[in-house]
N, C-alpha and C positions, 0 to 999 in steps of 0.2 A: 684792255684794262677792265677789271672788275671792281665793283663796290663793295664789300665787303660786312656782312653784321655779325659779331660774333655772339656764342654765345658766353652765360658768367665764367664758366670755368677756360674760355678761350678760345673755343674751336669754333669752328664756322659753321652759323646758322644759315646763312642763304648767301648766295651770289646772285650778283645784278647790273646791267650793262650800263642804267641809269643811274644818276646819283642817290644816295638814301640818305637821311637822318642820320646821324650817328656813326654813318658807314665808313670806312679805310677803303682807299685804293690802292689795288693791287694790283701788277701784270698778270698776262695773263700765265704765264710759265711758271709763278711763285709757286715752291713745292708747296705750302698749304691749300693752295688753288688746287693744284694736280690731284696731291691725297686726297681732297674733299671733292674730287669728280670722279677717282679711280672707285673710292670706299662707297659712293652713291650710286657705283652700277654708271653710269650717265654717257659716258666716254664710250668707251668699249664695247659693252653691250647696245648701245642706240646704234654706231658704226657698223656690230655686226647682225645687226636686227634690219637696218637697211640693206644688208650686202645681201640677204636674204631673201629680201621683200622683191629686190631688184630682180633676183632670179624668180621668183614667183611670177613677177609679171611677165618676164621674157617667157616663160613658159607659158602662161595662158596667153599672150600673145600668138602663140608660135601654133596653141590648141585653137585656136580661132581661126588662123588661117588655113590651117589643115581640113578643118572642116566646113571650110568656103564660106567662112559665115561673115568675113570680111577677108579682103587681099591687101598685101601688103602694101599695093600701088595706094589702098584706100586714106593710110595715114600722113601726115604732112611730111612734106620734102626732110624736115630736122631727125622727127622721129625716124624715118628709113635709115638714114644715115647711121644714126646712133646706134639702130638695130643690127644693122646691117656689120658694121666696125666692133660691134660685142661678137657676133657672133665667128666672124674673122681670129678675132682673139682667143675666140674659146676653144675654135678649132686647131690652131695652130698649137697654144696650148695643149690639147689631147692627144695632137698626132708630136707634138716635142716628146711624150711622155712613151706614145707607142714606138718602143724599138723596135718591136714584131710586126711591119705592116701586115694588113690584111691581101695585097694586092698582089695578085699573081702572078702579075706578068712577067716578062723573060726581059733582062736586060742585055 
């Protein structure tokens, strides 16, 4: 549920998890809710701004350990994990996508 302020002519000035003055409560799923997080950028863009960020780090993670400048043993048992099960995915991923393997060998 969201709090709700509008502005004069109706449309929503701000959303807020706490109660406000003057505020209406909404769900969260009310399409003026939605429009007013789709049209603010907020949604979609912050999701694929993290999807992003996510790959940035797996990537400098991945340039750290290539150049020994930490090992993977070095970060906590959770993070390995994590790391470990993205990259599983990503591979599996890549090779669903490669019809052509690379691999030579004779079946």
């Amino acid at each position: 549920m969201f709090h709700v302020l509008r502005n004069e002519d109706g449309s929503i000035a701000s959303l807020a998890r706490t109660e406000r003055p003057g505020g209406e409560l909404l769900p969260d799923d009310h399409p003026a809710i939605q429009a007013f997080l789709k049209g603010s950028g907020n949604v979609s863009s912050f999701s694929e701004a993290d999807a992003e960020f996510v790959r940035v780090l797996e990537d400098l993670i991945d340039t750290l350990i290539v150049k020994n400048i930490i090992r993977h043993t070095d970060l906590p048992v959770a993070a390995q994990q994590k790391i470990t099960r993205r990259k599983g995915l990503r591979n599996r991923m890549q090779g669903a996508l490669n019809l052509l393997d690379d691999d030579q060998r004779i079946i």
